[in-house]
N, C-alpha and C positions, 0 to 999 in steps of 0.2 A: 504493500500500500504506500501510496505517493505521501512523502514528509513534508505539507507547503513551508510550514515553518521551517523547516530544516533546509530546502530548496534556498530561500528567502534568505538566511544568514549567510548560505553560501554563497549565493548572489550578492548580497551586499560587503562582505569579505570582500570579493576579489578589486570591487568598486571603490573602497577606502582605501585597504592595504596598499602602502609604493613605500615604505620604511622597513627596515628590522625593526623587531619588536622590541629590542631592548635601547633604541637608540630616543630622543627625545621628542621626534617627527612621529615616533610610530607608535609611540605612547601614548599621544594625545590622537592618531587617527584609531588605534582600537579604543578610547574613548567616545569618539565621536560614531564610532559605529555601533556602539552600546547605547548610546543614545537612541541610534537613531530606529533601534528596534522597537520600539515603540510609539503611539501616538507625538509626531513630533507639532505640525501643523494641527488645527480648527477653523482656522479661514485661508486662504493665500492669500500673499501682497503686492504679485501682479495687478495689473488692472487690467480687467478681461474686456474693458469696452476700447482699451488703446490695441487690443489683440484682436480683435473682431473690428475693428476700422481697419487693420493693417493685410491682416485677411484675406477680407472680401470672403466672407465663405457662403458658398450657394448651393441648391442644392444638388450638387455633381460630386460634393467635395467628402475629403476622407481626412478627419482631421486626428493627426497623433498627437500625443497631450502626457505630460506629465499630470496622474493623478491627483497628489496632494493630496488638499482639502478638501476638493471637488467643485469650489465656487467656481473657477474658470471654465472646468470638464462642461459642468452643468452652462454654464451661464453662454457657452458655444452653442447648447443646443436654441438659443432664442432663432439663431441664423436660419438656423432648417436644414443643417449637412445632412449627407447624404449616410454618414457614418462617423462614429467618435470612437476609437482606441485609445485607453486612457492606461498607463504601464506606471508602475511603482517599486522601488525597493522596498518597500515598508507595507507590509499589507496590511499595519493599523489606516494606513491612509486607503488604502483596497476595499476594506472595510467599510472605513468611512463611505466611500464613493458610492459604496454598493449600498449603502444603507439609503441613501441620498435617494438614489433611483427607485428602490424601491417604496421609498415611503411616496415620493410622486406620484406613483404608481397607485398606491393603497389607500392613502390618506384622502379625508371625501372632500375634503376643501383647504383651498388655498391657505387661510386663515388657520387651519391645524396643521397645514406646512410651513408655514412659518412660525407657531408657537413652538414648537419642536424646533428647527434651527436658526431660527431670526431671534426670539428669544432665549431659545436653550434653558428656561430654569426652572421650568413649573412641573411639579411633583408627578402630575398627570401624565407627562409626556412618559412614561416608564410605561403605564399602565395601556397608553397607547400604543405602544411597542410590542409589548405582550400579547397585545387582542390583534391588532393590525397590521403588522410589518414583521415579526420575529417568525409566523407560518409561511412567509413565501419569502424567506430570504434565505442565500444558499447555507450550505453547511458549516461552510468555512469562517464565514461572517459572521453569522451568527454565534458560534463557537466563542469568535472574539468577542461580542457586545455582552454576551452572556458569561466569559470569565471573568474571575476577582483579579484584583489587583493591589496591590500593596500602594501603589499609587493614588487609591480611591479610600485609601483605609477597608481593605478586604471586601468593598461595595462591587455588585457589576459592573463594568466598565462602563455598559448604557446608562448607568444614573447620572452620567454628567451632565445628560439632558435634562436632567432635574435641579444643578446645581449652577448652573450657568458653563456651559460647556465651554466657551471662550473664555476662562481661567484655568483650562487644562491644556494637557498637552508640553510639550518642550517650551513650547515659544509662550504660552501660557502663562507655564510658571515664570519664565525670564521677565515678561510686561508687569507680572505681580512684583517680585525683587525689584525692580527698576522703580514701581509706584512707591515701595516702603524705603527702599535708599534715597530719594527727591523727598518725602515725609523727614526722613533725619536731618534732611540738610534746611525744613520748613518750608517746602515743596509742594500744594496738593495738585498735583495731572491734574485733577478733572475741573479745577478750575479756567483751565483753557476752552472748556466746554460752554461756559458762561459769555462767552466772548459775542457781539454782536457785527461784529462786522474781520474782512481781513485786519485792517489796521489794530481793532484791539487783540486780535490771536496775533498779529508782528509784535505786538507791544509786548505780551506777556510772553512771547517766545523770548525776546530780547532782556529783560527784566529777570524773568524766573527762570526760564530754561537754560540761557546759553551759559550764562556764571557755573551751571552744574559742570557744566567740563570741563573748567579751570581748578576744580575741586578735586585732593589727591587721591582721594578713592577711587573716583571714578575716571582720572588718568591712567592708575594703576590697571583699573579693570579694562579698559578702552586697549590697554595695551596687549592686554594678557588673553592669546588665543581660547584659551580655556574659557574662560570669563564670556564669550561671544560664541561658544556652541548654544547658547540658548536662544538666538537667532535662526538658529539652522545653519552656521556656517562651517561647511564642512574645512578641514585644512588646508588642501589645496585652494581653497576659491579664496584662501586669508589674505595672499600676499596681492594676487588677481583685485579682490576690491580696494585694499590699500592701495594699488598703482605706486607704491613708493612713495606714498605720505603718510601723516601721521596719522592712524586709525583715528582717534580723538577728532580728528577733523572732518575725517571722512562721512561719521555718527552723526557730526554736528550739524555736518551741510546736509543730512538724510532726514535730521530731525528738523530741521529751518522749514523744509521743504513739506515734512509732511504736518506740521504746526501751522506754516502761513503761506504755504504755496497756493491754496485753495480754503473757497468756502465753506466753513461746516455743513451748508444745506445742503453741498454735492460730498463731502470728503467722508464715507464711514470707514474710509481705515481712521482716520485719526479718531472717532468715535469710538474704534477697537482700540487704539494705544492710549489713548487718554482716559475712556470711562469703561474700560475692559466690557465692553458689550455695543451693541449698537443701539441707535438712537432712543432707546426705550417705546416708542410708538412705531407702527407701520407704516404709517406716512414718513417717517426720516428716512436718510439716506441709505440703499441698499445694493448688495451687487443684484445683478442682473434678476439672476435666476431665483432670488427671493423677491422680486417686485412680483405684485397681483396680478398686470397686465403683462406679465409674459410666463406665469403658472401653467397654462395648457400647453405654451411650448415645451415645457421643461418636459408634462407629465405625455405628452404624445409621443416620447422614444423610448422610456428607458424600458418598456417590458419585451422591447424586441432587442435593447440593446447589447450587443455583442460582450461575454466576459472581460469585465477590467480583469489585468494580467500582473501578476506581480513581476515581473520578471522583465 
């Protein structure tokens, strides 16, 4: 009998490994691939509508896609391709994806596809799991939503749909750490949410955020590769985004950018790094494939859709 898990680590082995194990490079990539064995992502930070402009996808088209979180997978289907192949090293992201699709599938309306993952936090959504999406989701997937985890305090994995799922995960925990280290320095994120316009989110980028980088903790941390696997950054891609600057800079101009590059009415990643969830109502800003007006696209493919593939 075929080991997916077992497959999976071997798969993702050959993908980190390019060190000896006992040298300093290869220490830190068998860490990062211990990470990455698990739930690393809950939303992506691409923006699937600068990907669907760049595109052009119609419906002739066969689109390959890193899984992930599955905002983007999903959020492709508004186009009408012809096909989506969605491949992952990580099949808590497989999982994810596959749950995605099925719950579109299963769930009667729009509005209990997004209390489920637009808001992720209401106790119910478990029970709607169990009655409605946990019978027709594969064996595999399932297996996952339905194991414990030390991670969840020995709870199912699916109750994170009950606890606010975008506080989980790799990247999860990093946004949580980042909120409580900006708190010790007299920081609170979310009041950049309060902001009414660009100019007061520059203001308080300028004011409260950027001083945080001049600060030695978080030069330390900014430095230290370890410290930034909770990004998702694997070790090759470390030197790759620094381009030969000082990381600390690089963070800074990422966070300038995602604090006052844009609107809060259009921006819900920064309603994910600031108020660790999105707008609190369905009228705020959303990717694609949780907006109302494009629900029937999402839920018209996925029960014909082709297995995401871990591999």
């Amino acid at each position: 009998m075929a080991d997916p898990q077992g497959e999976s680590r071997v798969r993702l082995k050959h993908a980190v490994r390019r060190h000896r194990a006992l040298s300093r490079e290869g220490l830190l990539e068998r860490l990062f691939e211990r990470l990455f064995r698990g739930l690393v992502y809950t939303q992506i930070w691409e923006d699937p509508e600068i990907d669907l402009e760049a595109l052009a996808l119609g419906p002739d088209c066969h689109v390959v896609a890193i899984a992930s979180g599955g905002c983007n997978v999903l959020s492709y289907l508004t186009a009408d391709p012809a096909r989506i192949t969605a491949v992952d090293l990580s099949l808590a992201h497989v999982a994810l994806n596959r749950l995605k699709l099925t719950a579109a599938c299963r769930l009667p309306t729009w509005q209990a596809f997004y209390q489920f993952f637009g808001a992720a936090d209401d106790p119910a959504n478990v029970e709607v799991y169990d009655r409605l999406i946990a019978p027709h989701l594969d064996a595999e997937s399932r297996a996952y939503w339905e194991g414990r985890s030390l991670h969840q305090g020995g709870r199912r994995r699916i109750s994170i749909f009950a606890r606010n799922a975008y506080r989980h995960g790799v990247l999860g925990r990093f946004i949580g750490v980042s909120h409580v280290a900006a708190r010790l320095y007299g920081v609170d994120l979310r009041q950049l949410l309060t902001a009414q316009s660009i100019e007061e989110q520059r203001r308080f980028f300028e004011t409260m955020l950027a001083p945080l980088f001049d600060k030695p903790a978080v030069r330390w941390a900014t430095a230290n590769r370890l410290s930034l696997y909770g990004l998702g950054i694997p070790p090759a891609q470390y030197e790759a985004l620094a381009g030969g600057s000082d990381m600390r800079h690089v963070l800074r101009s990422r966070v300038e950018r995602l604090a006052c590059g844009f609107s809060l009415d259009d921006n819900y990643f920064a309603w994910q790094a600031f108020g660790r969830s999105y707008a609190g109502e369905a009228s705020g800003p959303l990717p694609p494939y949780l907006r109302r007006e494009h629900f029937h696209a999402v839920l018209s493919m996925p029960c014909a859709a082709a297995p995401i593939a871990s591999r």
